[in-house]
Chimera marker file (.cmm) of the C-alpha trace (Angstrom):
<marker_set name="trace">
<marker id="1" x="0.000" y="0.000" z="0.000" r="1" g="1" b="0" radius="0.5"/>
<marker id="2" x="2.816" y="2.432" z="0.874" r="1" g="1" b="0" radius="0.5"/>
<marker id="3" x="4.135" y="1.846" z="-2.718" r="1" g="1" b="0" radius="0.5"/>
<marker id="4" x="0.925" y="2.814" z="-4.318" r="1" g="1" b="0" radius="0.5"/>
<marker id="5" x="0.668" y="6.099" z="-2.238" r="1" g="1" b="0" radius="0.5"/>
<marker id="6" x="4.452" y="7.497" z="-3.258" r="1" g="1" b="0" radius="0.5"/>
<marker id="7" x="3.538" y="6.704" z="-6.931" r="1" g="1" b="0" radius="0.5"/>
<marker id="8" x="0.142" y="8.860" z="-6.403" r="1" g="1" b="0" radius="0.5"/>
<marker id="9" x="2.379" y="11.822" z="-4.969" r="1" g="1" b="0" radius="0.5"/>
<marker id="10" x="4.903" y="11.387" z="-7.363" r="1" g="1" b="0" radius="0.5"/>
<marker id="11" x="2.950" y="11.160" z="-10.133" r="1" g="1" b="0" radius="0.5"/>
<marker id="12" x="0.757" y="14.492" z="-8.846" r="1" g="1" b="0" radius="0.5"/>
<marker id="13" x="4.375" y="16.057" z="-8.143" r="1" g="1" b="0" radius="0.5"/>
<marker id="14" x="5.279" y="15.840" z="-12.105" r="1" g="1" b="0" radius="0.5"/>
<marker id="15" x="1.663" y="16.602" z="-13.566" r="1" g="1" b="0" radius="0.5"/>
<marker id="16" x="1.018" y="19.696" z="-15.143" r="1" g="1" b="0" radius="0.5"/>
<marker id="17" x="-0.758" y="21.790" z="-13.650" r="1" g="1" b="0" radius="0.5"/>
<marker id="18" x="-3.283" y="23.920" z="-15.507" r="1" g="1" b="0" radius="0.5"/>
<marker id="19" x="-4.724" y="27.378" z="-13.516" r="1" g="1" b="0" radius="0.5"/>
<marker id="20" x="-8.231" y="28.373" z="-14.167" r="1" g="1" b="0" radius="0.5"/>
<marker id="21" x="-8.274" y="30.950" z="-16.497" r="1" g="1" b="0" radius="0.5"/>
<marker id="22" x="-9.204" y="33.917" z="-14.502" r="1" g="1" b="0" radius="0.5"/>
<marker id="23" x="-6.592" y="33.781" z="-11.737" r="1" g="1" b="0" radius="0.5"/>
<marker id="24" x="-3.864" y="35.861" z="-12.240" r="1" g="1" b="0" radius="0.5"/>
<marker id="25" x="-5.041" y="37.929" z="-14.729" r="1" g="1" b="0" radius="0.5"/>
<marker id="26" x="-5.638" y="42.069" z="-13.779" r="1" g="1" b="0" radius="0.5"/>
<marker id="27" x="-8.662" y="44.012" z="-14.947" r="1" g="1" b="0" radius="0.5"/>
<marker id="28" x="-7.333" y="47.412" z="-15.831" r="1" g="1" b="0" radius="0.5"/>
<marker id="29" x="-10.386" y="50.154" z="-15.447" r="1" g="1" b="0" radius="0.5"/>
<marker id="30" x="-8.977" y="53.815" z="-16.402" r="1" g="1" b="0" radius="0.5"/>
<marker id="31" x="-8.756" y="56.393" z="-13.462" r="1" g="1" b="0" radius="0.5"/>
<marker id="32" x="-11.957" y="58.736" z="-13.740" r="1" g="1" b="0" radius="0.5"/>
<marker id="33" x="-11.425" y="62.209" z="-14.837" r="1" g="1" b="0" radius="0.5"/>
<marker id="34" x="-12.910" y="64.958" z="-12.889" r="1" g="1" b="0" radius="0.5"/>
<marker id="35" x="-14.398" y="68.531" z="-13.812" r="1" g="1" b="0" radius="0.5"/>
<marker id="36" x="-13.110" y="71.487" z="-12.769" r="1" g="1" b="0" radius="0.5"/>
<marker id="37" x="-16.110" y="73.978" z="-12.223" r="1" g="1" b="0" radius="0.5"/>
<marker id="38" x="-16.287" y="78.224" z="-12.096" r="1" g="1" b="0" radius="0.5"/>
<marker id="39" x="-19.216" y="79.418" z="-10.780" r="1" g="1" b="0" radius="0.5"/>
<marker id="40" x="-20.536" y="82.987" z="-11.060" r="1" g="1" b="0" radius="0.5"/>
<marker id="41" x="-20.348" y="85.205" z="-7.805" r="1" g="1" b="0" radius="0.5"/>
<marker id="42" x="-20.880" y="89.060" z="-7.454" r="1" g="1" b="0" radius="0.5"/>
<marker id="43" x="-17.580" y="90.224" z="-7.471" r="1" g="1" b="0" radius="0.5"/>
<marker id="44" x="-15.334" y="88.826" z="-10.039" r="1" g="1" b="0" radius="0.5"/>
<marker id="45" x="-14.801" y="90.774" z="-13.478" r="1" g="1" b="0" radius="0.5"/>
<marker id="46" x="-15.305" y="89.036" z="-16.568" r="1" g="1" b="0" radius="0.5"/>
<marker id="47" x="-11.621" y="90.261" z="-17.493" r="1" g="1" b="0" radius="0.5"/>
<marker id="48" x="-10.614" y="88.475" z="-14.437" r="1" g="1" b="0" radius="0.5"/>
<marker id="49" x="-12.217" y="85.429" z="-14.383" r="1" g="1" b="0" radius="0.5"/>
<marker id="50" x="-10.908" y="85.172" z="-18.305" r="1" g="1" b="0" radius="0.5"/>
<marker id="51" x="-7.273" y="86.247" z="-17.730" r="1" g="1" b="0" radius="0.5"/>
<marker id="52" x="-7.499" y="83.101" z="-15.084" r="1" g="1" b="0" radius="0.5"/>
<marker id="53" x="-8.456" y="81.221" z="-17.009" r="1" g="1" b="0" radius="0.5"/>
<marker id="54" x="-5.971" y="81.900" z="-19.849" r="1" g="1" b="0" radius="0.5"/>
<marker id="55" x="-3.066" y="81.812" z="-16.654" r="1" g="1" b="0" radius="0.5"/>
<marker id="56" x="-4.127" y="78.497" z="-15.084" r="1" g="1" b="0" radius="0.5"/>
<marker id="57" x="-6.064" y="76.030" z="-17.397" r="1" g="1" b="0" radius="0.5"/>
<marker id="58" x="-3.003" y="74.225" z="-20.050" r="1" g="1" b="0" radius="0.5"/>
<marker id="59" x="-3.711" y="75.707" z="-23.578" r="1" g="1" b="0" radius="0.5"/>
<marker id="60" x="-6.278" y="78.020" z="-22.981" r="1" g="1" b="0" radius="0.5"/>
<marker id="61" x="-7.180" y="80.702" z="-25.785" r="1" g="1" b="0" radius="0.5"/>
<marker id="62" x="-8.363" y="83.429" z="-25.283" r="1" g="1" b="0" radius="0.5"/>
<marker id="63" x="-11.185" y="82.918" z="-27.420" r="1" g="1" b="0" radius="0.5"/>
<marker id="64" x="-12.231" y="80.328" z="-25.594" r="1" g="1" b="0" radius="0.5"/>
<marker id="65" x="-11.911" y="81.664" z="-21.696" r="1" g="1" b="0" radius="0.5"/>
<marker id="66" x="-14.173" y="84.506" z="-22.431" r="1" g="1" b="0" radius="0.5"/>
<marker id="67" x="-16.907" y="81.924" z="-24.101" r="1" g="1" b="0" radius="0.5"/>
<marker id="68" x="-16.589" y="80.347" z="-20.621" r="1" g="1" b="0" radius="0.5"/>
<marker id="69" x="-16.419" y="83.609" z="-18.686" r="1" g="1" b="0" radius="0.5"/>
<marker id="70" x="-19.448" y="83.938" z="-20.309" r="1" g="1" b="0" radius="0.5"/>
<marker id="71" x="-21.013" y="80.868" z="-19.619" r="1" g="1" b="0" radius="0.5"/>
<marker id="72" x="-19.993" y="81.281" z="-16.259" r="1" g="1" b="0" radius="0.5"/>
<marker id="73" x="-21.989" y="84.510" z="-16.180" r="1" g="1" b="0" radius="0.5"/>
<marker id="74" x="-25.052" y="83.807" z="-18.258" r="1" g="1" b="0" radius="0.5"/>
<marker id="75" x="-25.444" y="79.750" z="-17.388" r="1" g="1" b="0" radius="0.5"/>
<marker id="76" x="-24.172" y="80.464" z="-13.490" r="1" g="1" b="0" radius="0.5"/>
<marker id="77" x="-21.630" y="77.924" z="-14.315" r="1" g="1" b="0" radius="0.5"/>
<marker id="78" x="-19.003" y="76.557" z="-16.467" r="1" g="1" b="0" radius="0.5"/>
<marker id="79" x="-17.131" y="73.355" z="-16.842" r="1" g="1" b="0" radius="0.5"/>
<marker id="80" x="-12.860" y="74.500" z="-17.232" r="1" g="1" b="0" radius="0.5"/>
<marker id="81" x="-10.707" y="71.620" z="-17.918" r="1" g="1" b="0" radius="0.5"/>
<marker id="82" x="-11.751" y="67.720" z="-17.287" r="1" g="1" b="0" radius="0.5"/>
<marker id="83" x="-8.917" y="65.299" z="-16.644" r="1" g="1" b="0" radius="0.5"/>
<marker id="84" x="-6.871" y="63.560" z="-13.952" r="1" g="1" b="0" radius="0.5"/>
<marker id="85" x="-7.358" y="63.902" z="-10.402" r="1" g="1" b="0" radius="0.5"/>
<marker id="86" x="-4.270" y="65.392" z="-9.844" r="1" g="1" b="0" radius="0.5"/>
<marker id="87" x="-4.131" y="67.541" z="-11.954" r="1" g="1" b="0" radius="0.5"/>
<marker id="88" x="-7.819" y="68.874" z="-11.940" r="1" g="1" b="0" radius="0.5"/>
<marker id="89" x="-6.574" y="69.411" z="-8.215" r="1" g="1" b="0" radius="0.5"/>
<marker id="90" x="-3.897" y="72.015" z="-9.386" r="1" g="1" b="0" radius="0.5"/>
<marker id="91" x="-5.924" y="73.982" z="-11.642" r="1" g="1" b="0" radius="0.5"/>
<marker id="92" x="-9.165" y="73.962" z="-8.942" r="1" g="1" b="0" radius="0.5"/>
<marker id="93" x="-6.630" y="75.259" z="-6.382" r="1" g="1" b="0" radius="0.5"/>
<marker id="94" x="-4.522" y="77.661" z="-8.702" r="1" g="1" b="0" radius="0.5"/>
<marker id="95" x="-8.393" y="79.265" z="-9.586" r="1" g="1" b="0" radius="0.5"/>
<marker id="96" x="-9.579" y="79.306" z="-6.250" r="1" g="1" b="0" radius="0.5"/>
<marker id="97" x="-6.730" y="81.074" z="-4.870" r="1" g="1" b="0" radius="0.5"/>
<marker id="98" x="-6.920" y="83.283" z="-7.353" r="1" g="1" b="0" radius="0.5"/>
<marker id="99" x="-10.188" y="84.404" z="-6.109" r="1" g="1" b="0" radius="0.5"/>
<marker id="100" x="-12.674" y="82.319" z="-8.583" r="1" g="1" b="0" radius="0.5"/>
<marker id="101" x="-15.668" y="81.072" z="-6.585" r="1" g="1" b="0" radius="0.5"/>
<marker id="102" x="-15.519" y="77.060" z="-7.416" r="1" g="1" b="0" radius="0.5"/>
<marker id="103" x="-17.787" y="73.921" z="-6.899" r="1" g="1" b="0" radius="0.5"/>
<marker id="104" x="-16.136" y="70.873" z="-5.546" r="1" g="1" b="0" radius="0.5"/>
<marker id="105" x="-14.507" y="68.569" z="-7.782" r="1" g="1" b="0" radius="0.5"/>
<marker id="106" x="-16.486" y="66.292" z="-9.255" r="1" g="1" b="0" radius="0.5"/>
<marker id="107" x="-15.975" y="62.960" z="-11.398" r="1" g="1" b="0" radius="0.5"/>
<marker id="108" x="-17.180" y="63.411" z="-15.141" r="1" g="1" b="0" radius="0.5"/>
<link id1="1" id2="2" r="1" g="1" b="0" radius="0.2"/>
<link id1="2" id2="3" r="1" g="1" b="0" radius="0.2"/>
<link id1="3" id2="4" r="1" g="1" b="0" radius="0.2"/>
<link id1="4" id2="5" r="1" g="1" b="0" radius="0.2"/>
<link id1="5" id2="6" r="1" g="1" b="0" radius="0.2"/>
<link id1="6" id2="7" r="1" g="1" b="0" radius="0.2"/>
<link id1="7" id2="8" r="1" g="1" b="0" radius="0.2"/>
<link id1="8" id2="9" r="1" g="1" b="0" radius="0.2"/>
<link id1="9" id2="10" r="1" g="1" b="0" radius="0.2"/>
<link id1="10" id2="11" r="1" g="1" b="0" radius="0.2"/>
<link id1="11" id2="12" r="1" g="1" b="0" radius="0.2"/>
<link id1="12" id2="13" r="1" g="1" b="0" radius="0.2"/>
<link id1="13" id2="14" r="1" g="1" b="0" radius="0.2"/>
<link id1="14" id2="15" r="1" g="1" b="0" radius="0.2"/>
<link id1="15" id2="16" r="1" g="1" b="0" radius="0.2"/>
<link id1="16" id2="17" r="1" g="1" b="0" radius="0.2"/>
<link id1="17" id2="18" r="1" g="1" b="0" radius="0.2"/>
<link id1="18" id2="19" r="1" g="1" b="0" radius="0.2"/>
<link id1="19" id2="20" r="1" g="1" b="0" radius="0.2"/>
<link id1="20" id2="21" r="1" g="1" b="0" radius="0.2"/>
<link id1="21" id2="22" r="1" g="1" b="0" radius="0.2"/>
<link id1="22" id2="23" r="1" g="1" b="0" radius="0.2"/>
<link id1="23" id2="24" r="1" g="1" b="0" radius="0.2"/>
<link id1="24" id2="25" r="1" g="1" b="0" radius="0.2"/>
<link id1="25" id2="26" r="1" g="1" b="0" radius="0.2"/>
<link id1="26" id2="27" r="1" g="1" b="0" radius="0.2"/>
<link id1="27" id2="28" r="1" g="1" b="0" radius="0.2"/>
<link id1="28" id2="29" r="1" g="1" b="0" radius="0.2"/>
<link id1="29" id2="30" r="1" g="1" b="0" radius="0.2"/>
<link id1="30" id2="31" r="1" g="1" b="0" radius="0.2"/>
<link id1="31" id2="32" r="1" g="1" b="0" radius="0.2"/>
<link id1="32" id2="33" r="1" g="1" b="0" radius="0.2"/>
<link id1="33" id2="34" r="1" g="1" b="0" radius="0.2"/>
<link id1="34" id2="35" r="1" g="1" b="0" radius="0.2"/>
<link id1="35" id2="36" r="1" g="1" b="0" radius="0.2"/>
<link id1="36" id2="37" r="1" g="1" b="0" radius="0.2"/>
<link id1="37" id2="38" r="1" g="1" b="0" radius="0.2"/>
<link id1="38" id2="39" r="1" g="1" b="0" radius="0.2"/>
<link id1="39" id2="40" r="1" g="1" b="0" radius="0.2"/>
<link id1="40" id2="41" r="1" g="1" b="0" radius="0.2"/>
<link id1="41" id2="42" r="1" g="1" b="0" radius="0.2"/>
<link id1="42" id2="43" r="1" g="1" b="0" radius="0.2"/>
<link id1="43" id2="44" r="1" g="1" b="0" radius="0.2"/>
<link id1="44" id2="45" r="1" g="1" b="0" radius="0.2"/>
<link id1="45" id2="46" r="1" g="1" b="0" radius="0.2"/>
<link id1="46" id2="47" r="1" g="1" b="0" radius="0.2"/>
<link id1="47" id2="48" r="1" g="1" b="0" radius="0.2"/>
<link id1="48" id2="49" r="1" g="1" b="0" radius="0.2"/>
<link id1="49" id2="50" r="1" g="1" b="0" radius="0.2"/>
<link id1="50" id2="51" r="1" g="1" b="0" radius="0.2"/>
<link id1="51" id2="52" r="1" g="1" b="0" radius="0.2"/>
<link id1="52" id2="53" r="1" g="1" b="0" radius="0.2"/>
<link id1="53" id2="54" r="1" g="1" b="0" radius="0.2"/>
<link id1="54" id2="55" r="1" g="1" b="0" radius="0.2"/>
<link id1="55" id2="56" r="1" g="1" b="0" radius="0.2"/>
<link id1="56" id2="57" r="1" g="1" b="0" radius="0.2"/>
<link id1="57" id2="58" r="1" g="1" b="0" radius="0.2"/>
<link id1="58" id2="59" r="1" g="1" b="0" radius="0.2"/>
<link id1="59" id2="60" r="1" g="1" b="0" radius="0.2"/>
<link id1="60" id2="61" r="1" g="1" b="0" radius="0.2"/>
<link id1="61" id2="62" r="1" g="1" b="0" radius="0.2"/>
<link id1="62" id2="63" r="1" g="1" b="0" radius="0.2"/>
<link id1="63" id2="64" r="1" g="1" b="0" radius="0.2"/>
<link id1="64" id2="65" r="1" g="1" b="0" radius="0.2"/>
<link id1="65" id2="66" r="1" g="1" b="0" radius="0.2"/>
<link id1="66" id2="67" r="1" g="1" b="0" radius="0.2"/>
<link id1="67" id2="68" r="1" g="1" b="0" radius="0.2"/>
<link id1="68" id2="69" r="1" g="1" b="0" radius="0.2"/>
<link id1="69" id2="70" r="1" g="1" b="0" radius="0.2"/>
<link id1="70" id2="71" r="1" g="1" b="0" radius="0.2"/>
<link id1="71" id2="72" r="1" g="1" b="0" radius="0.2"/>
<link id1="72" id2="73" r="1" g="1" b="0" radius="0.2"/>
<link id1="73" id2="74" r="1" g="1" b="0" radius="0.2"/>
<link id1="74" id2="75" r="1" g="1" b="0" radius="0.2"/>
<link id1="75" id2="76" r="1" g="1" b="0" radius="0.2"/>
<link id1="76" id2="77" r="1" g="1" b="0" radius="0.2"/>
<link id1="77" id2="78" r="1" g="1" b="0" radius="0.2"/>
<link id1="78" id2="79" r="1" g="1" b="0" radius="0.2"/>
<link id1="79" id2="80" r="1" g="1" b="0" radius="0.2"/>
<link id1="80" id2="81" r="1" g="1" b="0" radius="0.2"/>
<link id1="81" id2="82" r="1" g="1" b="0" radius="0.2"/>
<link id1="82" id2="83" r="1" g="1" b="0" radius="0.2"/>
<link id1="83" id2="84" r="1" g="1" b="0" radius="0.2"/>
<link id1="84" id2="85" r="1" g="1" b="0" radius="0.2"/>
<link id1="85" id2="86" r="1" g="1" b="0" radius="0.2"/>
<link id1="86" id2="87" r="1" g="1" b="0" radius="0.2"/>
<link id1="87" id2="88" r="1" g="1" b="0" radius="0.2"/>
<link id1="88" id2="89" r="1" g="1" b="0" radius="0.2"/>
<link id1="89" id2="90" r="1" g="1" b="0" radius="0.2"/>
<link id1="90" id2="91" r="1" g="1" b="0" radius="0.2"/>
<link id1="91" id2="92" r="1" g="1" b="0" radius="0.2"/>
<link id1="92" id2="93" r="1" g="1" b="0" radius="0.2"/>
<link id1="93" id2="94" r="1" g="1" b="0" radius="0.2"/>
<link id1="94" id2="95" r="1" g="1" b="0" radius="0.2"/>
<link id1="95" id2="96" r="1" g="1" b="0" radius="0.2"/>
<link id1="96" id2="97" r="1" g="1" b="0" radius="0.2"/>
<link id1="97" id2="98" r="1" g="1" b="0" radius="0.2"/>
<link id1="98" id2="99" r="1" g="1" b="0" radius="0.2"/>
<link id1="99" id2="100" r="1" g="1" b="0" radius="0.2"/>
<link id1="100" id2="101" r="1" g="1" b="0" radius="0.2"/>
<link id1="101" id2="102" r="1" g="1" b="0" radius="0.2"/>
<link id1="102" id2="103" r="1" g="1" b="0" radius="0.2"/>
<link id1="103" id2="104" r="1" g="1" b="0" radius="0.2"/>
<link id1="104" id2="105" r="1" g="1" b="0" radius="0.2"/>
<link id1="105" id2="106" r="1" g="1" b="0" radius="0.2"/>
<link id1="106" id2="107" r="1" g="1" b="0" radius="0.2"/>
<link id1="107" id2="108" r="1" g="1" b="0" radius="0.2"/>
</marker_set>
């Protein structure tokens, strides 16, 4: 009997072995981007809010800051820049330091 047991283990000891297919393997998902939001207030200038804009958000024209000044002004809100958290980070606190009124971040 003890010779039939040591020819079961060695015979499991050279088998292949064969992994289910789904261990191992990583699902990659893609980081969410987030918006980065100026909303209208009383104070700021349309100048203002648009030279910010042009300072702050990565390839900003000016055409297009002051049709989101605008929007800002007219819709009580405008969407900046959507990206990476990190960055949308930067650019939320670059604008709110600069004296931008700005919703929280928010996932797209």
């Amino acid at each position: 009997m003890t010779r039939g047991l040591s020819e079961k283990i060695r015979s499991m000891a050279t088998a292949p072995t064969i992994a289910p297919d789904q261990v191992g393997q990583v699902t990659r998902q893609p980081y969410p981007n987030y918006k980065v939001i100026v909303l209208n207030d009383d104070f700021n200038t349309f100048q203002h809010v648009s030279s910010c804009l042009m300072k702050y958000i990565p390839n900003m024209t000016s055409d297009l800051a002051w049709e989101l000044t605008n929007q800002v002004h007219f819709e009580g809100q405008a969407t900046v820049w959507v990206g990476p958290l990190e960055q949308a980070e930067l650019y939320h606190q670059q604008l709110s330091r600069a004296g931008l009124t700005m919703a929280p971040l928010e996932k797209a």
